[in-house]
C-alpha positions in Angstrom: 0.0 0.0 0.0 1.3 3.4 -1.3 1.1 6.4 1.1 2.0 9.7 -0.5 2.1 12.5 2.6 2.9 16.1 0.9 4.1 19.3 3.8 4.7 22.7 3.4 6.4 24.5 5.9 7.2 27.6 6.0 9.6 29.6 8.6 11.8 32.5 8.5 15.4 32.4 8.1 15.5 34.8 11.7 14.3 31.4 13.5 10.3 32.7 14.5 8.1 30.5 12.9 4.8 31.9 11.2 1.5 31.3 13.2 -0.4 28.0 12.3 -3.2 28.8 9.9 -6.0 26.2 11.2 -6.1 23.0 13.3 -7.6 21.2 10.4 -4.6 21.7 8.3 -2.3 19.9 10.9 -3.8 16.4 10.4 -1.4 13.1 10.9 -0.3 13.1 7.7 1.7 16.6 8.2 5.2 16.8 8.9 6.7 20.1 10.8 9.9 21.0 10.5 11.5 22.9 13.6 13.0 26.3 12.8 16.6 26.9 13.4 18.1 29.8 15.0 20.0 32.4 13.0 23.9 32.4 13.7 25.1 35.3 15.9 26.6 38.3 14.2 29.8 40.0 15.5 28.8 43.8 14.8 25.4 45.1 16.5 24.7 47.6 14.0 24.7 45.0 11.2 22.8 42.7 13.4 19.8 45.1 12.6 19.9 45.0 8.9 20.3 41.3 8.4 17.8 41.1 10.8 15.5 42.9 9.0 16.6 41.7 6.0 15.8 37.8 7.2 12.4 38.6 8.4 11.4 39.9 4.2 12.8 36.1 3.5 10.6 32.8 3.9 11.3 29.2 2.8 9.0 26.8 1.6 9.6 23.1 2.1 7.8 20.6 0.4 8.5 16.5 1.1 6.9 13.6 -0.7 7.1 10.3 0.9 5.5 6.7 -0.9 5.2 3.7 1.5 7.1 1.3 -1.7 10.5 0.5 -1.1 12.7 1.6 -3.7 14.8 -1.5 -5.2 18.9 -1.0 -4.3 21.5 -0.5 -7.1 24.0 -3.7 -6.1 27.7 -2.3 -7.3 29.6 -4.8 -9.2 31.5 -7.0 -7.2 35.0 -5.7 -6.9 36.6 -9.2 -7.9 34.7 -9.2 -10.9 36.4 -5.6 -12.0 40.0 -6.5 -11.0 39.9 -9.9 -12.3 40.2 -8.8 -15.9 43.0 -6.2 -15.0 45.2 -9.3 -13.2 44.8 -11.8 -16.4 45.9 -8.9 -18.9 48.6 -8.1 -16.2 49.7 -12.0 -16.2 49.7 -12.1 -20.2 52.0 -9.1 -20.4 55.9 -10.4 -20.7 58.1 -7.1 -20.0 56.4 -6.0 -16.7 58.9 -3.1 -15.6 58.7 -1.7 -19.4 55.2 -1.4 -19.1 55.4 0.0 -15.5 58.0 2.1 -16.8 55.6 3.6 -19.3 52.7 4.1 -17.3 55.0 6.2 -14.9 56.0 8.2 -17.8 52.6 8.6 -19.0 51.5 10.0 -15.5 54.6 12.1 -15.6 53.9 13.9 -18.9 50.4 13.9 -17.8 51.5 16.1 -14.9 54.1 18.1 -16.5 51.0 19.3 -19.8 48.6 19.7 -17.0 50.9 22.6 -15.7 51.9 23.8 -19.0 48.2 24.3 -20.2 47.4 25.7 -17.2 50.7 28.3 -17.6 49.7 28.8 -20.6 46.0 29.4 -20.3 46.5 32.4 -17.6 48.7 34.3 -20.5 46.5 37.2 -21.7 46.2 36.8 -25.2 47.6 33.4 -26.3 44.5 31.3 -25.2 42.4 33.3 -27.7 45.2 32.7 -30.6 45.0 29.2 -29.8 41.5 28.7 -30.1 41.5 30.5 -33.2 44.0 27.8 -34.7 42.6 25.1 -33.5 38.8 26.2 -35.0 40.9 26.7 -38.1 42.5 24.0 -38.5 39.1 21.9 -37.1 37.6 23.4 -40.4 40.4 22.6 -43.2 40.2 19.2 -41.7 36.8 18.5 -42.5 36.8 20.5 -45.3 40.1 18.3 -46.9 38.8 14.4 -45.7 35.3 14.4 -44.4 33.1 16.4 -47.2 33.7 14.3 -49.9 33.3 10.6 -50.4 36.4 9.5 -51.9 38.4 12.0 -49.5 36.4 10.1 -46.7 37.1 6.7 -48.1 40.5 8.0 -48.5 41.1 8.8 -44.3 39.5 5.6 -43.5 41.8 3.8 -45.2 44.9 6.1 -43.9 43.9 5.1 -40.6 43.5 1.2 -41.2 46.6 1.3 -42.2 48.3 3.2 -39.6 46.5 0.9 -36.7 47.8 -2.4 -38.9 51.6 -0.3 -38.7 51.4 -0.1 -35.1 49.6 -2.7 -34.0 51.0 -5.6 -36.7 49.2 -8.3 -38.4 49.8 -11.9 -37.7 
């Protein structure tokens, strides 16, 4: 059986809750929230304004709640997402080159992170850069992707390449 209670509450941020409007509205079903008390302020003078300021100010809370359980979201067991990782680790034959690389890759990962950041807090270079780069984003297309036998043309390019560095056995 589904229950659906709906409340609105409203209080002022000052802490002094608004009078109730009838006894019929505060059936079983309503929720009240208590009001919390504003944080002291250092300076009298500004006590006043915020003070004032706070009473102008009102929140309204509403809250839903259903009697049905929601179903829980079981995360993948952890074995199942490290087991993978471990056989592709146990295939691999030069362990310290490949260690050695993934160092170096976190290294220069580092090291462009700080140099784009360097970069990016130059005054006008950013702006020259993205210039370039929407250029260049445009000749590209324009050159391989508008017309078929230029597309057919890349795709091919990169086949090959992948076949070059990956090798075909």
């Amino acid at each position: 059986m589904a229950s659906t209670v709906a409340t609105t509450s409203t209080t002022l941020i000052d802490g002094k809750a608004p009078l109730r409007q009838s006894a019929a509205a505060a059936t079983s079903q309503c929720v009240t929230l208590s009001s919390l008390s504003p944080p002291p302020l250092q300076q009298q003078n500004r006590a006043w304004k915020a003070t004032g300021y706070c009473r102008k100010l009102a929140r309204n809370v509403a809250a839903m709640a259903t009697g049905e359980a929601t179903p829980e979201v079981s995360s993948p067991d952890v074995q199942e997402l490290i087991k993978p990782l471990q056989e592709a680790w146990e295939k691999v034959e030069d362990k310290y080159a490949v260690s050695s690389l993934i160092v170096a890759g976190g290294v220069f990962l580092w090291g462009s992170t700080g140099l784009i950041s360097a970069i990016d807090r130059l005054p006008l270079i950013p702006g020259v850069l993205e210039l370039v780069g929407i250029g260049y984003t445009g000749w590209f297309a324009y050159k391989n992707l508008v017309f078929k036998p230029d597309r057919e043309a890349l795709v091919e390019k990169v086949k090959c390449t992948y076949k070059d560095i990956i090798g075909s056995s």
